[in-house]
Structure formats: structure tokens, C-alpha cells
C-alpha positions in Angstrom: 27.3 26.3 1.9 26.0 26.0 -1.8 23.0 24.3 -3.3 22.9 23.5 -6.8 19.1 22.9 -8.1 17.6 23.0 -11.9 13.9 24.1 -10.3 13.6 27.6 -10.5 10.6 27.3 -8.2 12.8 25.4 -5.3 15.6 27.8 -6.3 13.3 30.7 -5.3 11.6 29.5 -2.0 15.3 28.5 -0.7 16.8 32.2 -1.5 14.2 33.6 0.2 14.2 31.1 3.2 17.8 31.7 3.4 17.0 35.8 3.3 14.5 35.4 5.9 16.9 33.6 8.3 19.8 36.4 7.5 22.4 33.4 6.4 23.2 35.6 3.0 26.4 35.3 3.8 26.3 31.5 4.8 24.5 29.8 2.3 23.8 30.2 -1.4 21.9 28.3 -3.9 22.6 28.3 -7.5 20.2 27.6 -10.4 23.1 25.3 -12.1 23.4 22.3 -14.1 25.6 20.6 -11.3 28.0 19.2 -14.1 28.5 22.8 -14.6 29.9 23.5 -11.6 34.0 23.9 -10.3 35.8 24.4 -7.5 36.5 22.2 -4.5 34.2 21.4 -1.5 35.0 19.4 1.4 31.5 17.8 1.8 29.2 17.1 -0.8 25.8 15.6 -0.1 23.7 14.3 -3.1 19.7 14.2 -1.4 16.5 13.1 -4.1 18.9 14.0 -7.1 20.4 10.8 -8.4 17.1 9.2 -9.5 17.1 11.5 -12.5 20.6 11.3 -13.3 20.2 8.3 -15.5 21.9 5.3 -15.5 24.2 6.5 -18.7 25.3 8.8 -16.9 26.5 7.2 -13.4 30.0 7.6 -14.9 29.7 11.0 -15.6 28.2 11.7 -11.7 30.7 10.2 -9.7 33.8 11.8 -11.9 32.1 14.8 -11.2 31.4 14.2 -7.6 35.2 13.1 -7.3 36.7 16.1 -8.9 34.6 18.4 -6.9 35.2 17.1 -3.9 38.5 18.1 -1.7 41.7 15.6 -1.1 40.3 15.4 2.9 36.4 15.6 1.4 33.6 13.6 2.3 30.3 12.7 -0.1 27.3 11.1 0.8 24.9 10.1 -1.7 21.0 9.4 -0.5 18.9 7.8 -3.3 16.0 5.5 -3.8 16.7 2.1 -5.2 15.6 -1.8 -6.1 16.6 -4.2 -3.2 16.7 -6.8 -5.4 18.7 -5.7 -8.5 18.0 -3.7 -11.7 14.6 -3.4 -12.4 12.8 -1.5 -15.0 10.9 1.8 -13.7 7.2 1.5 -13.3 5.3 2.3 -16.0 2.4 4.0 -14.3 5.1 5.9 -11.9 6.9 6.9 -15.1 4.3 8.1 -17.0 2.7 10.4 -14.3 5.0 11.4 -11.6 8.3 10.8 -12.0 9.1 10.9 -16.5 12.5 10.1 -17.3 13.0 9.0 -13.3 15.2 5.1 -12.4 15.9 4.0 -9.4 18.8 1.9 -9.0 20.1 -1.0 -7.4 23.5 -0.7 -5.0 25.3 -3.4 -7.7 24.6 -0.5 -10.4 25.5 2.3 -8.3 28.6 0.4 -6.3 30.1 -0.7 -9.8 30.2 2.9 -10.8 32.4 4.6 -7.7 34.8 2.0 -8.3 35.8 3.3 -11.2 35.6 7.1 -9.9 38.5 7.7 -7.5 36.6 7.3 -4.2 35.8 4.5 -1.8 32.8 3.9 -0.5 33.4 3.6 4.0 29.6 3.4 4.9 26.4 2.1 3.4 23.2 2.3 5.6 19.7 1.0 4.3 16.9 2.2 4.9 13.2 0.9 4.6 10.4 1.3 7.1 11.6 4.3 7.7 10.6 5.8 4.3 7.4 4.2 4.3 7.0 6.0 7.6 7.9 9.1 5.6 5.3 8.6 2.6 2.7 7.5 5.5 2.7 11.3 7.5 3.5 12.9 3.6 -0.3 11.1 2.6 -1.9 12.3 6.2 -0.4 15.6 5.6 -1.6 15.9 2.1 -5.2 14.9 3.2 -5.2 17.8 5.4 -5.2 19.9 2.1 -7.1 17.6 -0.2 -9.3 20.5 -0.9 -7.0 23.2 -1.5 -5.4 20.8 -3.6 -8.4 19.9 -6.1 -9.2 24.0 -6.3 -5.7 23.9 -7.5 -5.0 21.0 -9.5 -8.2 19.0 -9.6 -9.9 15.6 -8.3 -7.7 13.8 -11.0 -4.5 15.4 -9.8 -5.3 14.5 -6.3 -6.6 10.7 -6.6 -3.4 10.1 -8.7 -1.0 11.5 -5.7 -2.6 9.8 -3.3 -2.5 6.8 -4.8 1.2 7.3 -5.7 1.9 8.0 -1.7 0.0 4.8 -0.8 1.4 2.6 -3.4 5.1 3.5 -2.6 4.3 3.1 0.9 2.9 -0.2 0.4 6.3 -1.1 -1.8 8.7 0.1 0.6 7.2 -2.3 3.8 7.6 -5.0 1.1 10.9 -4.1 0.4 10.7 -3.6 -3.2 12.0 -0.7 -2.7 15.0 0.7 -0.3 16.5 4.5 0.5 20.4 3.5 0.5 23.2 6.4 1.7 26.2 5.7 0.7 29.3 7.7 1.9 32.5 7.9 0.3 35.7 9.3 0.8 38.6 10.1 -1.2 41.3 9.1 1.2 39.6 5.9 3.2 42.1 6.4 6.1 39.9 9.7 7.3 37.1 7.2 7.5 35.7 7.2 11.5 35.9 3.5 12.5 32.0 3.8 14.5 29.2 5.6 13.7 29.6 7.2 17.4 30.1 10.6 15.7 26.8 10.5 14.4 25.0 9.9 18.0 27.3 13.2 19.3 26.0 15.1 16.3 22.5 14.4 17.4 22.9 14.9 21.6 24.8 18.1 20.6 22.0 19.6 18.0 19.5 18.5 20.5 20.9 20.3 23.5 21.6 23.5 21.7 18.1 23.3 20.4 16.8 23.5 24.0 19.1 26.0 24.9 17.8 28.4 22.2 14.2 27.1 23.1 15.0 28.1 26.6 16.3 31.4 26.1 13.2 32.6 23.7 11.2 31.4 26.7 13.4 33.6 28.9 13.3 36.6 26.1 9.5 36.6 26.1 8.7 36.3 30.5 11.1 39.9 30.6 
């Protein structure tokens, strides 16, 4: 597996993750322009990346995506977006968290993997569920509200907090969506039911309290 990050700070804590869990040879992540990149993969998953592509360069993405991405392949794109339709980015949002950041709307991304080579099999929406998210991200960050004005100060805090809250409030008012979008180059690989999915999950499950089970096992001898 590869990841592909400009961060050199998330580049860093996932190499040494991926040291400390003795996957070396598994799993690599590159510090690399992701336009930069070649070779073919047969699954490509785009996760909190597409909001700063910019909307000039949607075009660009997708070619890239669809080059990259094997005859039997299958990409999945997860991005924050409008519900309903292009909107302009918020100007407090832009100007303290996110600079340079847009969120689109499905028309604006749809329009562009048209035009890309692949076909889009699956959409799922999701809303609630990210406001969930941003709910237990604020408790969490309360937890450390004072490790986090030592670090970065009362401002620095205020400001997140306020950013967690607000997009919380903006998601259960659907302003806001998470849409993932999968896409295939050859549409007649596509499952017909989301079945697979549920399998995925009883399978990952079960192995999880296998392994759970056998440390319990490891640690009575």
C-alpha cells in the first residue's frame, strides 16, 4: 500500500506508525505531489484531499486518478461538499482554518468524471454522521483545552472550538454533506448490492475478537 501526503509532519507520524507495527514491507508513504506520481494501482482511495484540489483543477484530478488507476481498478473519492449547489467558501472558515480550501457540490464534481474515463457505480451521502464526528472531535478537544492554550493560546483554542461547533451545527442543517463516490473504469466489475460491504465488516469484526481473544489467552499462560 502507498500514501501520498504534502505534510511532512503527517508524512512522519505515519512512517513511524507503520515502523512500530513492522508493516515496512506493507505499506509506504511518500511525501509526493500526487500529480507526481506513476504506475498503476488497483484501488485508489482519495480521504480529506479533494477540498484543496481546487476547482481548476478537477480536470486535472480525475485524469490523474484515471491514469493511475488499473483496467480492473476501483477509486473511491470521500470529500466534503454543498448539498445544495456551488457555493462560495466561508469567509471566516477561509481565512482561519482552511486558506485556499472549497468544498464542492456533486453537480461540480459529477460533471468532471464524465469527462475522465471512469464511471461513477455508487454515491453514498452522508450527514449526521459527520456532525456526529465533529461532536466527539470538540468533546475530545476539550479534554485537552489546556494543553492546547500552553501550546497555541486562548485565541487559537476559542477559534477551534468555534470552528468544530459551527460545522457541526451546519452539517444537522444540511448545508453541508460528506459524499463518497466510487468509480470504476470498467462498470461491468461493479457489485450489483452493497452486501459486500456488510461481509467486509462481520469478517473484520470477528477476526478482531479472535486476536482479542488470543492476547487474552497469551497473557492467563
Amino acid at each position: 500500500m502507498t500514501g501520498l501526503t504534502l505534510s511532512e509532519e503527517q508524512h512522519r507520524v505515519a512512517t513511524e506508525r507503520v515502523k512500530q507495527a513492522g508493516l515496512e514491507k506493507r505499506v509506504r508513504f511518500l511525501l509526493r505531489d500526487y500529480r507526481h506520481e506513476m504506475g498503476s494501482y488497483d484501488r485508489i482511495v482519495s480521504v480529506g484531499m479533494f477540498e484543496h484540489v481546487g476547482l481548476k483543477h478537477y480536470d486535472e484530478f480525475f485524469s490523474k486518478v484515471s491514469s493511475l488507476l488499473s483496467p480492473d481498478g476501483i477509486a473511491l473519492l470521500h470529500s466534503i461538499g454543498y448539498s445544495k449547489g456551488p457555493d462560495i467558501p466561508n469567509p471566516w472558515l477561509n481565512k482561519y482554518i482552511f486558506p485556499g480550501g472549497y468544498a464542492p457540490a456533486l453537480s461540480e464534481t459529477l460533471t468532471t468524471i464524465e469527462h475522465s474515463g471512469l464511471t461513477v457505480t455508487d454515491i453514498e451521502i452522508l450527514h449526521h454522521h459527520y456532525a456526529e464526528t465533529l461532536r466527539y472531535w470538540r468533546a475530545k478537544c476539550a479534554t485537552k483545552q489546556q494543553i492546547i492554550i500552553a501550546t497555541w493560546g486562548e485565541r487559537f483554542y476559542r477559534m477551534w472550538e468555534f470552528y468544530l461547533a459551527s460545522c457541526e451545527a451546519a452539517f444537522r442543517a444540511r448545508g453541508f454533506m460528506v459524499f463518497q463516490i466510487q468509480m470504476f473504469k470498467n462498470p461491468e466489475l461493479a457489485p450489483l448490492t452493497r452486501n459486500y460491504i456488510q461481509e467486509e465488516e462481520e469478517s473484520f469484526l470477528i477476526d478482531t475478537i479472535l486476536r482479542n481473544n488470543k492476547a487474552r489467552s497469551a497473557k492467563l499462560i
